[in-house]
Biopython code that builds the backbone (N, CA, C, O; Angstrom):
import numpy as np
from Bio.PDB.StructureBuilder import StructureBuilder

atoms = [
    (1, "UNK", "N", (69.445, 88.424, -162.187)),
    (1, "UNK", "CA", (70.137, 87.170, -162.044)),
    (1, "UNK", "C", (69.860, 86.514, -160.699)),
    (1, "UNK", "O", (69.950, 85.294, -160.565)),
    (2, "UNK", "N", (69.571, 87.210, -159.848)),
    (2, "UNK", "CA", (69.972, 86.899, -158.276)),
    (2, "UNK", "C", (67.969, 85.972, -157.777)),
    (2, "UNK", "O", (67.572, 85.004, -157.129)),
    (3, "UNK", "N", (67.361, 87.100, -158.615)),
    (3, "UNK", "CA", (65.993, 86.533, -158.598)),
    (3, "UNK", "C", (65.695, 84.881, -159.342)),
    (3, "UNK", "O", (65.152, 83.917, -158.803)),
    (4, "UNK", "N", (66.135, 84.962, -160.428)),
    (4, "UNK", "CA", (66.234, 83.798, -161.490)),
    (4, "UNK", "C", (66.942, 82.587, -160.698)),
    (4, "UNK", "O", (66.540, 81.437, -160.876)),
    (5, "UNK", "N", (67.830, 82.824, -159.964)),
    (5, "UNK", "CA", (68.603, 81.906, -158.766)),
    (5, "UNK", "C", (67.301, 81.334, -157.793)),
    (5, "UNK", "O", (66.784, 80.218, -157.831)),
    (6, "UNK", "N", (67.036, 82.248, -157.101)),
    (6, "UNK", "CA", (66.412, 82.012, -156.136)),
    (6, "UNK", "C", (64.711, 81.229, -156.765)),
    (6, "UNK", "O", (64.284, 80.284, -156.101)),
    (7, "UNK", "N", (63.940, 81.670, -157.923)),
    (7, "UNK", "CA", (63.606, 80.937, -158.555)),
    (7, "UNK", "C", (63.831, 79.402, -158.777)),
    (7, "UNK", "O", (63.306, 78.518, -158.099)),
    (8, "UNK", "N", (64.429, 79.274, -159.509)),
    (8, "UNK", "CA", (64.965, 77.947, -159.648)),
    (8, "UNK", "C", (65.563, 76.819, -158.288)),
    (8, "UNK", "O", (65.354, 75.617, -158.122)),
    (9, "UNK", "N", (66.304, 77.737, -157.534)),
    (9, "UNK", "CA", (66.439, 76.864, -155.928)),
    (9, "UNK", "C", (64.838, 76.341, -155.546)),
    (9, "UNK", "O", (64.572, 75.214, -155.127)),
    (10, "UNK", "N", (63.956, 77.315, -155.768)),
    (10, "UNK", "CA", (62.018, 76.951, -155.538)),
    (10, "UNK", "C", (62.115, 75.778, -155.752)),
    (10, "UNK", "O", (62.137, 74.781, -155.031)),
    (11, "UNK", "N", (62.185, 75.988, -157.006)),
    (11, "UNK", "CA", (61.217, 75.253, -158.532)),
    (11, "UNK", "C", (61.969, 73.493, -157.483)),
    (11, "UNK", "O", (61.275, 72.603, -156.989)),
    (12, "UNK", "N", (63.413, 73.584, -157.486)),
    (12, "UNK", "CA", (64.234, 72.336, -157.243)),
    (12, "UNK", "C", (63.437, 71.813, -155.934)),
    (12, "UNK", "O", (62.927, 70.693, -155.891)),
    (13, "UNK", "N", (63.381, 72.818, -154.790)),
    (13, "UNK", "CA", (62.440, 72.345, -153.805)),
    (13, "UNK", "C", (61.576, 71.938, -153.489)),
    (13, "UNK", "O", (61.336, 70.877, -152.914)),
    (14, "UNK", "N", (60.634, 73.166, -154.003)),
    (14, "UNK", "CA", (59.172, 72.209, -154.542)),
    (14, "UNK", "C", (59.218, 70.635, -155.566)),
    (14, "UNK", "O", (58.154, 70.047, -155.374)),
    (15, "UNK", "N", (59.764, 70.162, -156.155)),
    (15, "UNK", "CA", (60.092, 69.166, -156.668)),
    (15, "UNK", "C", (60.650, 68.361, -155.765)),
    (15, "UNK", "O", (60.019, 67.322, -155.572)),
    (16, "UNK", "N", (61.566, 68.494, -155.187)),
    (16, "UNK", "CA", (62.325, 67.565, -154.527)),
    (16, "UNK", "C", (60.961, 67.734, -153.380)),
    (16, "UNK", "O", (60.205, 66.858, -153.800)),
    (17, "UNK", "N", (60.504, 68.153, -152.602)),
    (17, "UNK", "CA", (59.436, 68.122, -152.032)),
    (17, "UNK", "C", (58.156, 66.938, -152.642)),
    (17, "UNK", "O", (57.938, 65.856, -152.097)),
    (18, "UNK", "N", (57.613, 67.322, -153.555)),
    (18, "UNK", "CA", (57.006, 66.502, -154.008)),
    (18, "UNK", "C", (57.299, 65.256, -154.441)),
    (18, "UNK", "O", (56.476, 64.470, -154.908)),
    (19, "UNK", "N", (58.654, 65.025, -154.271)),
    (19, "UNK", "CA", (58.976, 63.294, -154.839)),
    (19, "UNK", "C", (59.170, 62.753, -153.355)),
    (19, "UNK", "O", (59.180, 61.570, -153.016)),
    (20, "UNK", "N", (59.347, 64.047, -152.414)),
    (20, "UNK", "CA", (59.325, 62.998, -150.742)),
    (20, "UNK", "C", (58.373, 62.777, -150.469)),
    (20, "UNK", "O", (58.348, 61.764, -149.770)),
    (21, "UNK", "N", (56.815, 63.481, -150.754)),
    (21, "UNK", "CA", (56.093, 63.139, -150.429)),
    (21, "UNK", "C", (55.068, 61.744, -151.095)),
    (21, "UNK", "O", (54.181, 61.062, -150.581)),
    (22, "UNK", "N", (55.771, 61.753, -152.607)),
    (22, "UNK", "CA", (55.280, 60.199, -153.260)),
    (22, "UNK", "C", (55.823, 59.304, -152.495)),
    (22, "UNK", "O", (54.974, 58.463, -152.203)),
    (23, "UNK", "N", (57.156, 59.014, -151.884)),
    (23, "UNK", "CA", (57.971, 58.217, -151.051)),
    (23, "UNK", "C", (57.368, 57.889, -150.030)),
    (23, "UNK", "O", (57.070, 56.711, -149.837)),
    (24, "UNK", "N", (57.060, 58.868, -149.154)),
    (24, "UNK", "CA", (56.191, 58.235, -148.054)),
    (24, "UNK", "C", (55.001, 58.215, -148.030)),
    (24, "UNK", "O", (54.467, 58.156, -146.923)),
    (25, "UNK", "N", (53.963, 58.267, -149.528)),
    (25, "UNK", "CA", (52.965, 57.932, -149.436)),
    (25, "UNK", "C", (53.074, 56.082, -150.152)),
    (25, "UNK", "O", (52.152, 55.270, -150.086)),
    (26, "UNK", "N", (54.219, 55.869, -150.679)),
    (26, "UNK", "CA", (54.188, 54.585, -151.134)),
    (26, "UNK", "C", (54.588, 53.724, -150.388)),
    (26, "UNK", "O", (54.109, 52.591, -150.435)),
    (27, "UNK", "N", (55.589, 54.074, -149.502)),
    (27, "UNK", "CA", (56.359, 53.707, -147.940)),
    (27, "UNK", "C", (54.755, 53.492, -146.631)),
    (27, "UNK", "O", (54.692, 52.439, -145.996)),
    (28, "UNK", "N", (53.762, 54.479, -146.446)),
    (28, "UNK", "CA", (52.836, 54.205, -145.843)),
    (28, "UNK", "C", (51.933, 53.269, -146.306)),
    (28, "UNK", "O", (51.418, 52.529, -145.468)),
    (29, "UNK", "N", (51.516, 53.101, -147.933)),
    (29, "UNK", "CA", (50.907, 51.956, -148.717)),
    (29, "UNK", "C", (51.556, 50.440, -148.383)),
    (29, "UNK", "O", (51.034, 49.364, -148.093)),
    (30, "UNK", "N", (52.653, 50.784, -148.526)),
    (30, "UNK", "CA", (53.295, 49.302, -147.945)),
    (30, "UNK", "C", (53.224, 48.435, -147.208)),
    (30, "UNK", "O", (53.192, 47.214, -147.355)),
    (31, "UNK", "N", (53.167, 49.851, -145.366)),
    (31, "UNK", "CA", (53.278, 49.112, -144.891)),
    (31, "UNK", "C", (51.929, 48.648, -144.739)),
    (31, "UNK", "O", (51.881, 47.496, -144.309)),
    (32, "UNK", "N", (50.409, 49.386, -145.039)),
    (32, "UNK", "CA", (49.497, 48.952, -144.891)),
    (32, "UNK", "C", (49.087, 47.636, -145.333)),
    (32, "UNK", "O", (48.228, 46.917, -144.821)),
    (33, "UNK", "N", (49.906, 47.379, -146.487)),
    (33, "UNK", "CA", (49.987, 46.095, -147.782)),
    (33, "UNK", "C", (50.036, 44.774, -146.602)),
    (33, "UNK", "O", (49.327, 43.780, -146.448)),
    (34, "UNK", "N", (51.375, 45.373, -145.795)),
    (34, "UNK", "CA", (52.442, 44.123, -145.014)),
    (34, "UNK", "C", (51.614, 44.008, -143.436)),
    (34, "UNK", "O", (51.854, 43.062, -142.686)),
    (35, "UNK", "N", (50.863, 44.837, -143.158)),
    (35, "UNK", "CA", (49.483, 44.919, -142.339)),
    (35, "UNK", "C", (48.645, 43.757, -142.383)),
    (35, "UNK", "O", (48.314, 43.102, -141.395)),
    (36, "UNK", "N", (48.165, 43.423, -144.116)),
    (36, "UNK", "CA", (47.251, 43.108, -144.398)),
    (36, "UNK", "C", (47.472, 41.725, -144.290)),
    (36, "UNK", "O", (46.927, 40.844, -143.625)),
    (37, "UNK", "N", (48.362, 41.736, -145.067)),
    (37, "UNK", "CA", (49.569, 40.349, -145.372)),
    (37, "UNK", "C", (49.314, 39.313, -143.739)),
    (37, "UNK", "O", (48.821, 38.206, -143.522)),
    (38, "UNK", "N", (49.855, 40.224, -142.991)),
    (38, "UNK", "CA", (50.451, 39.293, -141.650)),
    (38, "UNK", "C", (48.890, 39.427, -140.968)),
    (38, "UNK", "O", (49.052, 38.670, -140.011)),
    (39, "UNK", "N", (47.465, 39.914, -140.851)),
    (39, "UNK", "CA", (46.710, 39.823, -140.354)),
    (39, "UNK", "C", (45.991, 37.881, -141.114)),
    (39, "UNK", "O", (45.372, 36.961, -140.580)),
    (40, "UNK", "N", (46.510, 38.095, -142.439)),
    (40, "UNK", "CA", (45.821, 37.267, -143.642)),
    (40, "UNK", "C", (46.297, 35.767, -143.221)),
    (40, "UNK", "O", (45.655, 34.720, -143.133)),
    (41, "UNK", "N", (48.064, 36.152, -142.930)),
    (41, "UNK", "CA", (48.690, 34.922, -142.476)),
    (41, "UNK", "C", (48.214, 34.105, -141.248)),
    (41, "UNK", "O", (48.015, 32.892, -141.170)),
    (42, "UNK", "N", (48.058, 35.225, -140.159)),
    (42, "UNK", "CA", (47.680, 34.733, -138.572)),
    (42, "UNK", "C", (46.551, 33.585, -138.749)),
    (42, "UNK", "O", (46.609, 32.420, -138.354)),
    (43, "UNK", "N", (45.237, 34.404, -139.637)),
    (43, "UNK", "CA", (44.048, 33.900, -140.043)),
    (43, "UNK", "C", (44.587, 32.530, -140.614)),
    (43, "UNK", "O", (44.209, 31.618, -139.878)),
    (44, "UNK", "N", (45.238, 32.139, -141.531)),
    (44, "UNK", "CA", (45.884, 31.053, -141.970)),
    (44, "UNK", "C", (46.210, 29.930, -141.308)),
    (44, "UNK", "O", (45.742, 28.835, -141.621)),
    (45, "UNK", "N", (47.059, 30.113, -140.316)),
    (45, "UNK", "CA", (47.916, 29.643, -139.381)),
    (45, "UNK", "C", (46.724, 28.664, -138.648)),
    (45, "UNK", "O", (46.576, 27.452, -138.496)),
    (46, "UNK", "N", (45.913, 29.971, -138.259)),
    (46, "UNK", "CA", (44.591, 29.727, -137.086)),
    (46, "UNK", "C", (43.621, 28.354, -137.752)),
    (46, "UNK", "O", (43.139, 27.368, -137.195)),
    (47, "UNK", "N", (43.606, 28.739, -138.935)),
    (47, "UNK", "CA", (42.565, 27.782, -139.569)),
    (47, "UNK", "C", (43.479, 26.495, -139.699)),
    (47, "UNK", "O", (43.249, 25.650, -138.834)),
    (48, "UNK", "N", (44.359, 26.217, -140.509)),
    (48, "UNK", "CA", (45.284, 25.110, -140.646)),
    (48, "UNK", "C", (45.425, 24.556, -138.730)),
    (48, "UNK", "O", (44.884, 23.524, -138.333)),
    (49, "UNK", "N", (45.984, 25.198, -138.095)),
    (49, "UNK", "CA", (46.227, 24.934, -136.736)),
    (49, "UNK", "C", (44.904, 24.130, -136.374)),
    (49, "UNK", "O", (45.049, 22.979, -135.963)),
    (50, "UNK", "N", (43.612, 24.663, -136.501)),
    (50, "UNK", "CA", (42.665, 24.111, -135.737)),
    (50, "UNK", "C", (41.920, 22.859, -136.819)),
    (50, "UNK", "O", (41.363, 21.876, -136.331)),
    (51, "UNK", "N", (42.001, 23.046, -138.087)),
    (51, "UNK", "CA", (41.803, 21.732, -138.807)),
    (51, "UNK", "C", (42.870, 20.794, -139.044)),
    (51, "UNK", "O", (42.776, 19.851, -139.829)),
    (52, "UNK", "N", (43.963, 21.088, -138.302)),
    (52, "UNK", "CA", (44.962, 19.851, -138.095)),
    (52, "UNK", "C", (44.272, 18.717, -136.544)),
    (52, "UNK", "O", (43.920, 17.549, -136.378)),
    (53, "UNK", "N", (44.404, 19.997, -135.706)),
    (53, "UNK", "CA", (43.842, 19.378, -134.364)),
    (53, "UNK", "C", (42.387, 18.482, -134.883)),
    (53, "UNK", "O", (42.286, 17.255, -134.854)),
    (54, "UNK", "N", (41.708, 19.105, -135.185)),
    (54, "UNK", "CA", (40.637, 18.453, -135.596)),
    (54, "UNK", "C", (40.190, 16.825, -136.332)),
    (54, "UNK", "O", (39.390, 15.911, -136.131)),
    (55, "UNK", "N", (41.382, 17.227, -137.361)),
    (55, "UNK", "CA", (41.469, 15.873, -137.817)),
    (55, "UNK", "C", (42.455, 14.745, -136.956)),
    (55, "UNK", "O", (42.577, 13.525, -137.068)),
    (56, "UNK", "N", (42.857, 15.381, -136.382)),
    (56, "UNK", "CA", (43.896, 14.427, -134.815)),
    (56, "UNK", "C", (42.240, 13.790, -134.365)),
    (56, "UNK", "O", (41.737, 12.744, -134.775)),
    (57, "UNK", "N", (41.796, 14.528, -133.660)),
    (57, "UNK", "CA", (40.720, 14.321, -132.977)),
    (57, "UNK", "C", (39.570, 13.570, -134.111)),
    (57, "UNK", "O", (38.902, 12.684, -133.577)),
    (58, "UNK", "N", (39.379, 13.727, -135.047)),
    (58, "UNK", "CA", (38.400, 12.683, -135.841)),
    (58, "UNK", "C", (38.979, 11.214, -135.768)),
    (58, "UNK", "O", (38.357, 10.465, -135.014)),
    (59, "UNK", "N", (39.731, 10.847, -136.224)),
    (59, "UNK", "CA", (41.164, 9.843, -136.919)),
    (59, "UNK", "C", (41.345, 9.147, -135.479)),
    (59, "UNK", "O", (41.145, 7.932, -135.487)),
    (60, "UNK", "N", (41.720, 9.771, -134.144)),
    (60, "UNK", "CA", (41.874, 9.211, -133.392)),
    (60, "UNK", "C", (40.514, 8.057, -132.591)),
    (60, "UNK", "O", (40.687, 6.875, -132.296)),
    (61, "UNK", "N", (39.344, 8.792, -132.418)),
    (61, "UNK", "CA", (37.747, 8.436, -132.013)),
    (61, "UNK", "C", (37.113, 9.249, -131.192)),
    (61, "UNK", "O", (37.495, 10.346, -130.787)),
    (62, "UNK", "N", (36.067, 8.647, -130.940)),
    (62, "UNK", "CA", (35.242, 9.306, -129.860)),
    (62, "UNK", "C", (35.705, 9.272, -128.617)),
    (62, "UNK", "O", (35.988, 8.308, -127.906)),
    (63, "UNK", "N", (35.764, 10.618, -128.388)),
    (63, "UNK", "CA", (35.584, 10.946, -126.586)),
    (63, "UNK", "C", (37.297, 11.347, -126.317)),
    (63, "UNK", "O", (37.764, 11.537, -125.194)),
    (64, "UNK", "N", (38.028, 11.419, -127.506)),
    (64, "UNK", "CA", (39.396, 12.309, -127.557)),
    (64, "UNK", "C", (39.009, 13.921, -127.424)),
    (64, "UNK", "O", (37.990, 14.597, -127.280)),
    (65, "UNK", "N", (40.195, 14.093, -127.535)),
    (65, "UNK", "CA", (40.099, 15.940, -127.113)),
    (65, "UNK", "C", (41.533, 16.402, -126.874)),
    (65, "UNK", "O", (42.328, 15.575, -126.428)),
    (66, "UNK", "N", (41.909, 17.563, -127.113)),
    (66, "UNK", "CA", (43.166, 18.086, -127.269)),
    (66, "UNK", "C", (42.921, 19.686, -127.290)),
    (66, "UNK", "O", (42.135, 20.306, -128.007)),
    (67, "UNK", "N", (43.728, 20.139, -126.397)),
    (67, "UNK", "CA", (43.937, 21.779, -126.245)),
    (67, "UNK", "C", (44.767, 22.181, -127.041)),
    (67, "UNK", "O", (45.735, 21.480, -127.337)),
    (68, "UNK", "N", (44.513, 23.748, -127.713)),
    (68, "UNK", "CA", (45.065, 24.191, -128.440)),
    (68, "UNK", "C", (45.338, 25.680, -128.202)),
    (68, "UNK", "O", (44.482, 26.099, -127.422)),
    (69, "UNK", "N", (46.192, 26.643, -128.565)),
    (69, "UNK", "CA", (45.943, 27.921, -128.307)),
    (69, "UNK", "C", (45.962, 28.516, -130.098)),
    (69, "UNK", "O", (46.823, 28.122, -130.885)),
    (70, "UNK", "N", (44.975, 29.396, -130.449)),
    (70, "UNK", "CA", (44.702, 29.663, -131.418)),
    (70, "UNK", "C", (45.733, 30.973, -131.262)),
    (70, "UNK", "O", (46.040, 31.520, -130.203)),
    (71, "UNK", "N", (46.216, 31.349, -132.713)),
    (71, "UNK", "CA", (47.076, 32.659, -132.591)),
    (71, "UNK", "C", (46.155, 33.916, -133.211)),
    (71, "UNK", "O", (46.544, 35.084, -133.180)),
    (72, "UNK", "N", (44.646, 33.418, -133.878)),
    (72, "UNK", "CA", (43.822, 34.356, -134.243)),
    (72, "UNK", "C", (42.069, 33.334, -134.149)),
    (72, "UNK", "O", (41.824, 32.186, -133.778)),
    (73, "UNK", "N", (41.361, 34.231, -134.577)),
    (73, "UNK", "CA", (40.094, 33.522, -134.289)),
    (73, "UNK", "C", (39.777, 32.741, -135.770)),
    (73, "UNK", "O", (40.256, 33.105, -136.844)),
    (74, "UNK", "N", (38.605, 31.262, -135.527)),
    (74, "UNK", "CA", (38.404, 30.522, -136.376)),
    (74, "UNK", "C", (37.096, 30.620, -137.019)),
    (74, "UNK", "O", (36.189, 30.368, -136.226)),
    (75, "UNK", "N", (36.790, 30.845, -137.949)),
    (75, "UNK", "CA", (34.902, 30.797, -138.017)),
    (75, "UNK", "C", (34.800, 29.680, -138.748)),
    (75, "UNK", "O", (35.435, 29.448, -139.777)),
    (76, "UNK", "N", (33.939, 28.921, -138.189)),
    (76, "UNK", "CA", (33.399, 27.820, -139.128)),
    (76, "UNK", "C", (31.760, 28.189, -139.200)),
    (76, "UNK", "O", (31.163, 28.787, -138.306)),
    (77, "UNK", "N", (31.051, 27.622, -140.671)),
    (77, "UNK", "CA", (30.044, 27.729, -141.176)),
    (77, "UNK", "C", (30.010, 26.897, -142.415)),
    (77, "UNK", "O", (30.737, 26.970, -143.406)),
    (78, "UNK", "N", (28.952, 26.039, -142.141)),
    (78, "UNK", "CA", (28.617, 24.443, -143.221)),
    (78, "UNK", "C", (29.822, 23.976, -143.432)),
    (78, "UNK", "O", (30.313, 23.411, -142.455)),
    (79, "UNK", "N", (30.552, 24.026, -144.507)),
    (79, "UNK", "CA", (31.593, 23.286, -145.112)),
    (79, "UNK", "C", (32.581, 24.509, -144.968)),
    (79, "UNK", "O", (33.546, 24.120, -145.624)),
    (80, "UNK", "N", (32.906, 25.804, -144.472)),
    (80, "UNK", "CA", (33.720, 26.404, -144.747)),
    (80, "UNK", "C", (34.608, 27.095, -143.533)),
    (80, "UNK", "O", (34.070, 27.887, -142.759)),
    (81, "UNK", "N", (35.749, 26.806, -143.443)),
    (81, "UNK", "CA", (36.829, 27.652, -142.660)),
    (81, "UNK", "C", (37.415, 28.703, -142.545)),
    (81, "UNK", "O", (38.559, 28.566, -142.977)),
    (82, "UNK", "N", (37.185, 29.921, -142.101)),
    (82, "UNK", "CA", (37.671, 30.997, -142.779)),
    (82, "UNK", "C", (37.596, 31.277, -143.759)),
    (82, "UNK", "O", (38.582, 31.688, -144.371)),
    (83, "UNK", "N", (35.968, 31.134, -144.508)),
    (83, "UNK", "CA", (36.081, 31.651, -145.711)),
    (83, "UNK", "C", (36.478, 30.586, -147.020)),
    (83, "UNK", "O", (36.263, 30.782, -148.216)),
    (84, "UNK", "N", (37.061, 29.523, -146.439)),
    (84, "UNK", "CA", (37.873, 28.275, -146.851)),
    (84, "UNK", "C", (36.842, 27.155, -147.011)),
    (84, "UNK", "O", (35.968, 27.301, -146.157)),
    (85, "UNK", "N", (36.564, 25.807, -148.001)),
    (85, "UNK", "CA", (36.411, 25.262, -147.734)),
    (85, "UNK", "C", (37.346, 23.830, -147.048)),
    (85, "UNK", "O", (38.577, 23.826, -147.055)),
    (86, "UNK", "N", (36.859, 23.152, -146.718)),
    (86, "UNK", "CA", (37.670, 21.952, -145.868)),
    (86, "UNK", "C", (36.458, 20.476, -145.951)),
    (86, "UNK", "O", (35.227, 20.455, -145.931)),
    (87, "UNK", "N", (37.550, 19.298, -146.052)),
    (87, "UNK", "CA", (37.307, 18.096, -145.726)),
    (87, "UNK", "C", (37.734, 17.587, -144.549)),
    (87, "UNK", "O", (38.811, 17.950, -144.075)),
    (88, "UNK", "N", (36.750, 16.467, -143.787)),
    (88, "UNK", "CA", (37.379, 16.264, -143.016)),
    (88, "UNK", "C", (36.060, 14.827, -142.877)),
    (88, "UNK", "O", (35.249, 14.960, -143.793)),
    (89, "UNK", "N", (35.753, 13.673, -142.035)),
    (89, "UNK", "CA", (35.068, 12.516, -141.996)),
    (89, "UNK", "C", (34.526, 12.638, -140.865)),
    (89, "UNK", "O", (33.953, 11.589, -140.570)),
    (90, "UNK", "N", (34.385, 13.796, -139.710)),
    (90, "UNK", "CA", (33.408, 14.331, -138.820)),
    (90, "UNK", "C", (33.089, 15.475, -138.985)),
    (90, "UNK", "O", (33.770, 16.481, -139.184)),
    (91, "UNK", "N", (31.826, 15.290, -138.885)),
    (91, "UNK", "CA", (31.109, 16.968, -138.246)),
    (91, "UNK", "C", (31.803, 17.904, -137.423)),
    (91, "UNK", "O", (32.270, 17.493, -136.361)),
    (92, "UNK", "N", (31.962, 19.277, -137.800)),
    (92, "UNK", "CA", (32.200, 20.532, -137.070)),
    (92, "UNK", "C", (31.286, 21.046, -136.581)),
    (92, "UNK", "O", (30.356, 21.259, -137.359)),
    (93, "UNK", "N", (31.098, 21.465, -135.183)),
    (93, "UNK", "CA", (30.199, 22.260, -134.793)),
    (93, "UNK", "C", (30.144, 23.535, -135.075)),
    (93, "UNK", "O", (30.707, 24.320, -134.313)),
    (94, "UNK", "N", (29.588, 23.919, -136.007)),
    (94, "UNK", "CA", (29.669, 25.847, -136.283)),
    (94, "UNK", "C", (30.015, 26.646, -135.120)),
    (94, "UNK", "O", (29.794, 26.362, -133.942)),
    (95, "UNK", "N", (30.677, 27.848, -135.668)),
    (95, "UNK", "CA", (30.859, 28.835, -134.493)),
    (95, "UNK", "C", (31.905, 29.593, -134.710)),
    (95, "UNK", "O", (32.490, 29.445, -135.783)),
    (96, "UNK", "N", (32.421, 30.646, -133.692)),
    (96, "UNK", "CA", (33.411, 31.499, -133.817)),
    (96, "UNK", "C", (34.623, 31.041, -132.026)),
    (96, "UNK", "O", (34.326, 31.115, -130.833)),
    (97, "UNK", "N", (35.810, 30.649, -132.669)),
    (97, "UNK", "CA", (36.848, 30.012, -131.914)),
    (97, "UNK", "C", (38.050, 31.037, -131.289)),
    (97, "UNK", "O", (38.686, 31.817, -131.997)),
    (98, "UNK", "N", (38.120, 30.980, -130.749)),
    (98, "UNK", "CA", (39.547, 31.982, -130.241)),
    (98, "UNK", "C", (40.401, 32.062, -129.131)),
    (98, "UNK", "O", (39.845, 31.927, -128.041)),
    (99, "UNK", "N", (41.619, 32.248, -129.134)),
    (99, "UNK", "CA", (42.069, 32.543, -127.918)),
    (99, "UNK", "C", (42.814, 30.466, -127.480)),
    (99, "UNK", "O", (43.502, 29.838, -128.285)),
    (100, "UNK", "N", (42.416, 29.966, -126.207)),
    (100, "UNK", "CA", (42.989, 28.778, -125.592)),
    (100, "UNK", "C", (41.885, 27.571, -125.873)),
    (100, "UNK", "O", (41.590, 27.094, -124.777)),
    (101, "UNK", "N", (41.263, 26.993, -126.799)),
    (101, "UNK", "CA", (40.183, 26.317, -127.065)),
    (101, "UNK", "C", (40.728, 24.529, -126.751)),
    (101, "UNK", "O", (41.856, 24.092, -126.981)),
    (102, "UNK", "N", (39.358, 23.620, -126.083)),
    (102, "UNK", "CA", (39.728, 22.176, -126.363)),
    (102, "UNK", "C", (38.956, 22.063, -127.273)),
    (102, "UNK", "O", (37.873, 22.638, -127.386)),
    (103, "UNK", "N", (39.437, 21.325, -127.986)),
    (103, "UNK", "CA", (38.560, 20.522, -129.515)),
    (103, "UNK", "C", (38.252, 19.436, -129.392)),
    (103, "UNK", "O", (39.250, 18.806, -129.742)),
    (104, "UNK", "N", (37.266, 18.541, -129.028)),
    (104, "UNK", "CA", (36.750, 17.097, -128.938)),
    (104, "UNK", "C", (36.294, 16.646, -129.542)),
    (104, "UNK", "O", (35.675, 17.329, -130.359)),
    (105, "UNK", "N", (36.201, 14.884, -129.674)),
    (105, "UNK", "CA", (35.084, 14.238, -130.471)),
    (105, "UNK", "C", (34.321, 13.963, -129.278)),
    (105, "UNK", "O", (34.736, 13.886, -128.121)),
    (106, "UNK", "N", (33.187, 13.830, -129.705)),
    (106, "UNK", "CA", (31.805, 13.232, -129.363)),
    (106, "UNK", "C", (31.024, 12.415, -130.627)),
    (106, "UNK", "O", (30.401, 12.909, -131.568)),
    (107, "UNK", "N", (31.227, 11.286, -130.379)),
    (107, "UNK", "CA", (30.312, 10.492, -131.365)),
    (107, "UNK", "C", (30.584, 10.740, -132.992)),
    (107, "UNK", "O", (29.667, 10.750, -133.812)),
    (108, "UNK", "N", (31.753, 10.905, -133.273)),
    (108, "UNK", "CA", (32.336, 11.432, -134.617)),
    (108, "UNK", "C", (32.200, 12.591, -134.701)),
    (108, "UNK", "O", (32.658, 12.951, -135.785)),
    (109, "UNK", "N", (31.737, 13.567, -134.033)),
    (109, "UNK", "CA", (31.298, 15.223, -134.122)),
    (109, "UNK", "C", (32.483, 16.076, -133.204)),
    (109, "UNK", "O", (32.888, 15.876, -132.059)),
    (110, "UNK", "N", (32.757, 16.847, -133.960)),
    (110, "UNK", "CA", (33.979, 17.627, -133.038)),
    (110, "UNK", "C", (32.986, 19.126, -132.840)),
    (110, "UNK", "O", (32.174, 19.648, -133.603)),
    (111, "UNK", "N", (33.557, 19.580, -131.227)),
    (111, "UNK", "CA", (33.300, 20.200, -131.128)),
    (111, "UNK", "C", (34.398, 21.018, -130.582)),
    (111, "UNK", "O", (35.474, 20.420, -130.558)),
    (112, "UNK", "N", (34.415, 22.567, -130.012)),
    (112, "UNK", "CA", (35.410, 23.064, -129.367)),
    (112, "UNK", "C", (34.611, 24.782, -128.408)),
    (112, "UNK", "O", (33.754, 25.623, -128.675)),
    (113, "UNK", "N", (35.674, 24.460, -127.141)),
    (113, "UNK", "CA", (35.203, 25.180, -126.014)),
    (113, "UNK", "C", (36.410, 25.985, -125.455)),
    (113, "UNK", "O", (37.567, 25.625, -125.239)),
    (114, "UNK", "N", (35.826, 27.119, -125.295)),
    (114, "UNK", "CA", (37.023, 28.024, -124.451)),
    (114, "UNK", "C", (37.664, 27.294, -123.504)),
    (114, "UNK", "O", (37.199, 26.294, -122.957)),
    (115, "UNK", "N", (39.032, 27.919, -123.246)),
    (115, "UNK", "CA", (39.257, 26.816, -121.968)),
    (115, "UNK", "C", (40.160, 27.972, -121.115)),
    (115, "UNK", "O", (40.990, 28.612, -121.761)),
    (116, "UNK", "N", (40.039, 28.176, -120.016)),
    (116, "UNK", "CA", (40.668, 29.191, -119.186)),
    (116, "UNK", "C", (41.992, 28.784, -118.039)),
    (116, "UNK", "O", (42.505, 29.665, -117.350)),
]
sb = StructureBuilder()
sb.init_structure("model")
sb.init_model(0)
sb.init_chain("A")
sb.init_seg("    ")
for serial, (resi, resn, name, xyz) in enumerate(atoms, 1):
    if name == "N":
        sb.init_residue(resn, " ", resi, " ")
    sb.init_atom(name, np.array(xyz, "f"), 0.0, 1.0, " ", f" {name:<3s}", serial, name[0])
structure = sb.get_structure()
């Protein structure tokens, strides 16, 4: 009897063991999920943030310019923003943006430069 006890206390442990360890493997999935999420958002933010400025700076004319601080980095390439495409009625100068940038027009063409 005393064996059959102690048995079964196992069996409950090992079980209850194994459902803590699904818990915090779905609890660690999460937070990797909510990782991903808020890296995805920043990227978001960054792109909207700097094609708002941008179109300030088209709309307004040549030889405007406006500082911005980016909260993540921007890539532009041909028509696309992060991966994104975008409209806008000036030229972007391709490149990779980050950190305290000014964004200018020149001659309908925006461009943008670190700024320290």
């Amino acid at each position: 009897m005393k064996a059959q006890a102690s048995v079964e206390y196992l069996l409950l442990f090992a079980i209850s063991l194994v459902i803590l360890i699904i818990i915090m493997q779905g609890i660690s999935s999460l937070f990797g999920m909510t990782k991903n999420y808020e890296q995805r958002s920043h990227s978001l933010i960054a792109k909207e943030l700097f094609l708002s400025t941008a179109r300030d700076v088209c709309y307004i004319g040549s030889g405007t310019s406006l500082s911005i601080q980016l909260p993540d980095s921007v890539e532009i390439s041909g028509t696309k923003m992060n991966g994104f495409g975008y409209e806008i009625p000036c030229a972007i100068a391709e490149g990779n943006y980050s950190g305290k940038i000014l964004v200018k027009n020149t001659e309908n063409r925006i461009t943008a430069a670190s700024v320290e």
